[in-house]
C-alpha positions as CSV (number, residue, x, y, z in Angstrom):
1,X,-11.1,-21.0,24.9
2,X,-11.2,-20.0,21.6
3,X,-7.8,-19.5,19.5
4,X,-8.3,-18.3,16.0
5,X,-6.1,-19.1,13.4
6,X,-3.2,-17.2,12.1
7,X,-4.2,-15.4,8.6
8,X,-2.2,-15.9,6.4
9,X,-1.9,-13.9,2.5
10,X,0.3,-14.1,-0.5
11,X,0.2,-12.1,-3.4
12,X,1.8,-12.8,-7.0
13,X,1.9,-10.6,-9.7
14,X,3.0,-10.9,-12.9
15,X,3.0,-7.5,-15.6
16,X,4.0,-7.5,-19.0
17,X,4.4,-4.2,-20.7
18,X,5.4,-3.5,-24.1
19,X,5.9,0.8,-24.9
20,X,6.6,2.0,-28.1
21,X,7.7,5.5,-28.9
22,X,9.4,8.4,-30.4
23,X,12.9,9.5,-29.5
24,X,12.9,10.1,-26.0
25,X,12.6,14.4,-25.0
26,X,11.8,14.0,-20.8
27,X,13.6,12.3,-17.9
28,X,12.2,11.2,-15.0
29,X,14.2,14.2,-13.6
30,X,15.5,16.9,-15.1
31,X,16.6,20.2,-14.3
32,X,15.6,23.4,-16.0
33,X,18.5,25.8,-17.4
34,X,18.7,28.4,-14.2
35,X,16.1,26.0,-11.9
36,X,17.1,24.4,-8.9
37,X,13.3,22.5,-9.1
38,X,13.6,18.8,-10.4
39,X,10.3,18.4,-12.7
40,X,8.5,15.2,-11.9
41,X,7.1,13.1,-14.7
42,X,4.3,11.0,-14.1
43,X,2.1,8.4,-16.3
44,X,-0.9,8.3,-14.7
45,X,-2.7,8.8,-18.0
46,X,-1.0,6.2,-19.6
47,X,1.5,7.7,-21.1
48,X,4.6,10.3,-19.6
49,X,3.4,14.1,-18.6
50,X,4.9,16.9,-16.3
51,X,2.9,16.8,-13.3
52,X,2.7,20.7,-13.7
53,X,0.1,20.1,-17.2
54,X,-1.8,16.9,-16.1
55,X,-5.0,18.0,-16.1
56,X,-6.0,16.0,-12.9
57,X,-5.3,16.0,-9.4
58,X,-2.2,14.4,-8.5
59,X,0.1,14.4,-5.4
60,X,3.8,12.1,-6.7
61,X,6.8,11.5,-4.7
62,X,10.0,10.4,-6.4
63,X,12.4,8.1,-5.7
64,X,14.5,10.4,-3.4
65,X,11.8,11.8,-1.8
66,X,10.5,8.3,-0.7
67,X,14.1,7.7,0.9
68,X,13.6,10.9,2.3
69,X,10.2,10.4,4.4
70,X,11.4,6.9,5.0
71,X,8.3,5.4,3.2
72,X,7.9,1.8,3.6
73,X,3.7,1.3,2.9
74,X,0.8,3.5,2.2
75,X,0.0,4.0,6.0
76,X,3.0,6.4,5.2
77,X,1.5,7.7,2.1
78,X,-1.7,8.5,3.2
79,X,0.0,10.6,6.3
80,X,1.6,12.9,3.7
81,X,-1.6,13.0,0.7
82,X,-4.3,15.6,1.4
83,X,-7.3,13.5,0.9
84,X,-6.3,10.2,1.0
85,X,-7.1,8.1,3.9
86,X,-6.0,4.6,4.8
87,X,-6.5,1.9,6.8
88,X,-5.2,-1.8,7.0
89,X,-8.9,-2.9,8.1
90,X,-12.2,-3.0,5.8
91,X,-15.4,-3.2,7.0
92,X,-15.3,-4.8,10.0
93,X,-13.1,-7.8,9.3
94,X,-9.2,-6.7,10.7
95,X,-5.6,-7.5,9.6
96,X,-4.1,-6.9,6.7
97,X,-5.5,-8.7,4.1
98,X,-8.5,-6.8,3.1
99,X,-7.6,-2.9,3.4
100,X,-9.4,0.7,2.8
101,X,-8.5,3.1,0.5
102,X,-10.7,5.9,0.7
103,X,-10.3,9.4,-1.1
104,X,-12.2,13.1,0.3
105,X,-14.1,11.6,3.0
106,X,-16.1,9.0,0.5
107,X,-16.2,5.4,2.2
108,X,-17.9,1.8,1.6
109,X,-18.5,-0.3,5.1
110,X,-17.4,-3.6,2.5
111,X,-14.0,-5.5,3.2
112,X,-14.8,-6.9,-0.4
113,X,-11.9,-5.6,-2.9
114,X,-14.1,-5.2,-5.6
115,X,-16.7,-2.7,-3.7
116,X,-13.9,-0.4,-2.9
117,X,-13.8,3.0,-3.9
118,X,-10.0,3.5,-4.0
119,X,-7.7,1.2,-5.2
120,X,-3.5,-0.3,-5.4
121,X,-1.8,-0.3,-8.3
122,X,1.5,-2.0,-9.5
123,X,2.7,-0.3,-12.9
124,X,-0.9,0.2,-13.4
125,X,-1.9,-3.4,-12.8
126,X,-4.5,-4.2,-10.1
127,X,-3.8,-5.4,-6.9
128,X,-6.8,-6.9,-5.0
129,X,-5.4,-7.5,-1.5
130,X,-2.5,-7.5,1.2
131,X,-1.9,-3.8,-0.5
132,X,0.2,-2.5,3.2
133,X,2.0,-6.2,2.5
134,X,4.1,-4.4,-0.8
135,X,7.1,-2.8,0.8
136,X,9.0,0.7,-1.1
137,X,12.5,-0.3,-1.4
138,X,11.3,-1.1,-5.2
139,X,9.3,2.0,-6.2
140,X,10.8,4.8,-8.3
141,X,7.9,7.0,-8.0
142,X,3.9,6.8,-6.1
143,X,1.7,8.4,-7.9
144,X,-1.5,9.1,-6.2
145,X,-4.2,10.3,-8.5
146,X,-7.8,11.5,-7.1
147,X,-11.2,11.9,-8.5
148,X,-12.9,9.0,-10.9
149,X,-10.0,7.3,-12.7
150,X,-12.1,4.5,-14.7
151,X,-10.7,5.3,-17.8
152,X,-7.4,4.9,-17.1
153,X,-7.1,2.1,-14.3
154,X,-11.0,0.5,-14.5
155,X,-14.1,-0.6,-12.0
156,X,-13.2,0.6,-7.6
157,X,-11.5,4.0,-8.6
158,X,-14.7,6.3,-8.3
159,X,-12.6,8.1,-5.6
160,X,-8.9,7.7,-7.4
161,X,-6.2,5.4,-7.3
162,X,-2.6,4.8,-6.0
163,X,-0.2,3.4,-8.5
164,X,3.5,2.1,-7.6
165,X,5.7,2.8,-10.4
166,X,8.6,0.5,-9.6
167,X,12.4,0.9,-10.8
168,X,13.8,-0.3,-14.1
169,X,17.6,-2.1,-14.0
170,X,20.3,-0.1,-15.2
171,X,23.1,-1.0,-17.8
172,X,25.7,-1.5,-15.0
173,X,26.1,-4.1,-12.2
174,X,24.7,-2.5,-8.5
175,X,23.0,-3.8,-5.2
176,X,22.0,-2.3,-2.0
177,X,20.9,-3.2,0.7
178,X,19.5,-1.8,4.0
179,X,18.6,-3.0,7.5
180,X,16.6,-1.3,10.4
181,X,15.0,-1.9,13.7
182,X,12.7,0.1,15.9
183,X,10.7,-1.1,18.9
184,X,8.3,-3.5,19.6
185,X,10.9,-5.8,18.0
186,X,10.3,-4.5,14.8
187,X,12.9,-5.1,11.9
188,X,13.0,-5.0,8.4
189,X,15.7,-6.0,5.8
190,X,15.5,-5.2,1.9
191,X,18.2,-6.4,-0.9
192,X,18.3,-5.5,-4.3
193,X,20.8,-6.3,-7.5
194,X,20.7,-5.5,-10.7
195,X,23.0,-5.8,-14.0
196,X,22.9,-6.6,-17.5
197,X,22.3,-9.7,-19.2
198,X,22.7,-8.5,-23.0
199,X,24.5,-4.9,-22.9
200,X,22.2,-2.2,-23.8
201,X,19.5,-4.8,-24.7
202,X,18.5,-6.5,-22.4
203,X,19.0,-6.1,-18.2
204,X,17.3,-7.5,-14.9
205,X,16.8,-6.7,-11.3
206,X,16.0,-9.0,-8.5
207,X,14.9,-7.9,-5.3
208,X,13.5,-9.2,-1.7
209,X,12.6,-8.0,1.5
210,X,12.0,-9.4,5.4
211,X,9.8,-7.6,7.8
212,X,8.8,-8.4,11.3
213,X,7.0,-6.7,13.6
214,X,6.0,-8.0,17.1
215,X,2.9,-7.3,19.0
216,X,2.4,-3.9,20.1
217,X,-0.8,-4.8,21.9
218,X,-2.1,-7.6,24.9
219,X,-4.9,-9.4,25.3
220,X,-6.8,-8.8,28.8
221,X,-7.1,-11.9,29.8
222,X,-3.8,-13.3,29.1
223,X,-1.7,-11.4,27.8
224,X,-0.9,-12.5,24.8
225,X,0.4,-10.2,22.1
226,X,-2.0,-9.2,19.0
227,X,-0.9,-7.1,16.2
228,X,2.2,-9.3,15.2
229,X,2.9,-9.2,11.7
230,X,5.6,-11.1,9.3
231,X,6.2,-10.2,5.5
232,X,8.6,-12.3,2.9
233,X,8.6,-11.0,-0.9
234,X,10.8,-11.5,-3.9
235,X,10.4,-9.6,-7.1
236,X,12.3,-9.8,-10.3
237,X,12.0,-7.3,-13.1
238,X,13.2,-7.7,-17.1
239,X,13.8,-4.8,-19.5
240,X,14.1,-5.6,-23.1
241,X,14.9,-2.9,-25.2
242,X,16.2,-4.2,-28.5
243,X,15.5,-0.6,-30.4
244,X,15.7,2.7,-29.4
245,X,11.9,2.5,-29.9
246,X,10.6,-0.7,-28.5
247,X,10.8,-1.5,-24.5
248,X,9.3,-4.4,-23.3
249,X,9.1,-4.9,-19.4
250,X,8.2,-8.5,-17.4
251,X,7.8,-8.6,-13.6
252,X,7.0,-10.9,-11.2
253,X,6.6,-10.5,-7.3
254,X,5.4,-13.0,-4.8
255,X,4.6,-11.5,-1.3
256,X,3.5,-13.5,2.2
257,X,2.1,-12.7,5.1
258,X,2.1,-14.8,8.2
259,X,0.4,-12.8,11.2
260,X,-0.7,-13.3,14.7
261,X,-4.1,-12.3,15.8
262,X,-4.9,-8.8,14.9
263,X,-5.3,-5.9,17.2
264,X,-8.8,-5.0,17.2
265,X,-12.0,-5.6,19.4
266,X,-15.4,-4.7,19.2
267,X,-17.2,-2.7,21.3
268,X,-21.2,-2.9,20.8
269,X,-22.6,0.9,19.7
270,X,-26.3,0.0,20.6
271,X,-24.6,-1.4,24.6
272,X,-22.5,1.9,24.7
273,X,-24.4,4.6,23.9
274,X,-24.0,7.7,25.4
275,X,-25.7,10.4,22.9
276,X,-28.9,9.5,21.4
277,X,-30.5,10.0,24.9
278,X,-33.6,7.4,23.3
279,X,-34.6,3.9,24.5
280,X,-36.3,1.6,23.2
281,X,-39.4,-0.9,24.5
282,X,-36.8,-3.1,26.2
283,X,-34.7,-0.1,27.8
284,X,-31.9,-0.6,25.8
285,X,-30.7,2.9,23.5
286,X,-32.0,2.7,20.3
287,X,-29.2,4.9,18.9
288,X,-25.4,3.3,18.1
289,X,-23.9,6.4,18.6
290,X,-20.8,6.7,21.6
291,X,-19.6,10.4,23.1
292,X,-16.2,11.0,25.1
293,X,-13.7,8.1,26.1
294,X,-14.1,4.8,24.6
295,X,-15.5,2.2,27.0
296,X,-12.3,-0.6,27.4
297,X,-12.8,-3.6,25.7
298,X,-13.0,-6.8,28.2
299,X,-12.1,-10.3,27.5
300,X,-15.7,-10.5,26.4
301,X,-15.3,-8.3,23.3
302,X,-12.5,-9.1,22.4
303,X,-13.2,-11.3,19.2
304,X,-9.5,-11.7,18.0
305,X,-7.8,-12.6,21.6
306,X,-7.4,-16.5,22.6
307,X,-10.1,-15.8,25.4
């Protein structure tokens, strides 16, 4: 009997920013005289822009609209970005720990972050893996920019990149917190609070979340439950704005998974085929290529069961 171990993945991430400039003219919302619109500014050119005169293809959502849809990873994303297309598995190794982000169709068959053709970002900074592990209760805007972005985030964005813009502390003492449950035992908690340290100078954030989700899937043998998964994080944020023309911004965020065996099985193209209509010298198909229902994967596919 074979039981696989439980993957496990942490993530920590430390940015540093420092942004000089002029007196500021745009908000991160602000309303026309006679509009009812809100304009949406985003930076993924490195610097702020209406989303109406960036040059480049570009789907944002904002902080309210992120309450709105209820985001809480890219799976969500992906469902409401034409072209973009996610998946928690690369290649052919499951869980989430090494995930797929694939713009207009274009895909790699490499679980290896660094042959990807889309990539995560965190205030521009590169996130290699456990990318569906990053919760939204942080994130003041997603911006989501297709098309070759090496000039502006670096190597495995030939197809585009996503890039988290998270919140920056106000000059004023607030928290929230939320809590929500769905089936398959699934629960999540977030906290945030935020306040200043030096009034008008300088101000933090700290912020954590909890999410567990139980197996939505059994093993046939067994029955043993695949697909749980288990997130901890922490982030804390500092904005130091000594001038009306210097900002300097430090983050840090630790995230861990602990999961159960994934949900996935393989079933053998070559064994399966129904399509190619060919055989081989052996009598075997020599095409990999299955039509109509999915043969059921048996205890004796299944590679990520205890069986």
């Amino acid at each position: 009997m074979i039981r696989p171990g439980y993957p496990r993945g942490s993530v920590a991430l430390v940015v540093i920013t420092a942004v000089f400039f002029g007196p500021p003219t745009v908000g991160n919302a602000q309303q026309a005289a006679g509009a009812a619109l809100e304009e949406v500014v985003v930076t993924a050119r490195k610097r702020e822009e209406s989303l109406h005169e960036v040059p480049i293809a570009v789907t944002a959502f904002s902080e309210s609209a992120i309450a709105a849809i209820g985001v809480k990873g890219l799976e969500d994303v992906a469902l409401r970005t034409p072209g973009l297309q996610f998946s928690e598995q690369a290649g052919q190794i499951p869980g989430r720990f090494n995930c797929s982000i694939r713009f207009r169709g274009m895909n790699v068959n490499s679980e290896q972050p660094v042959a990807q053709l889309g990539s995560l970002f965190i205030d521009g900074i590169y996130v290699a893996s456990g990318c569906n592990s990053l919760g939204a209760e942080d994130l003041a805007r997603i911006e989501v920019v297709k098309g070759p972005q090496a000039v502006y985030f670096g190597r495995n964005t030939f197809g585009g990149a996503v890039n988290y813009v998270t919140k920056d502390p106000g000059n004023d003492w607030g928290g929230k917190t939320t809590l929500s449950a769905a089936q398959h035992d699934d629960y999540e908690f977030t906290g945030a609070i935020e306040g200043p340290i030096v009034a008008d100078k300088l101000s933090f954030r700290v912020s954590g979340r909890y999410y567990d989700r139980g197996g939505i899937y059994g093993t046939t043998n067994d029955g043993s439950e695949l697909g749980k998964q288990k997130t901890r994080s922490v982030a804390t944020k500092l904005v130091f704005k000594p001038t009306d023309t210097f900002t300097m911004r430090v983050r840090g965020q630790y995230a861990e998974d602990r999961d159960g065996p994934a949900g996935a099985g393989f079933i053998s193209g070559r064994l399966n085929d129904t399509c190619s209509g060919t055989t081989g010298p052996n009598g075997r198909p020599r095409g990999r290529y299955i039509c109509g229902t999915i043969p059921s994967i048996n205890s004796a596919n299944t590679v990520n069961a205890n069986g």
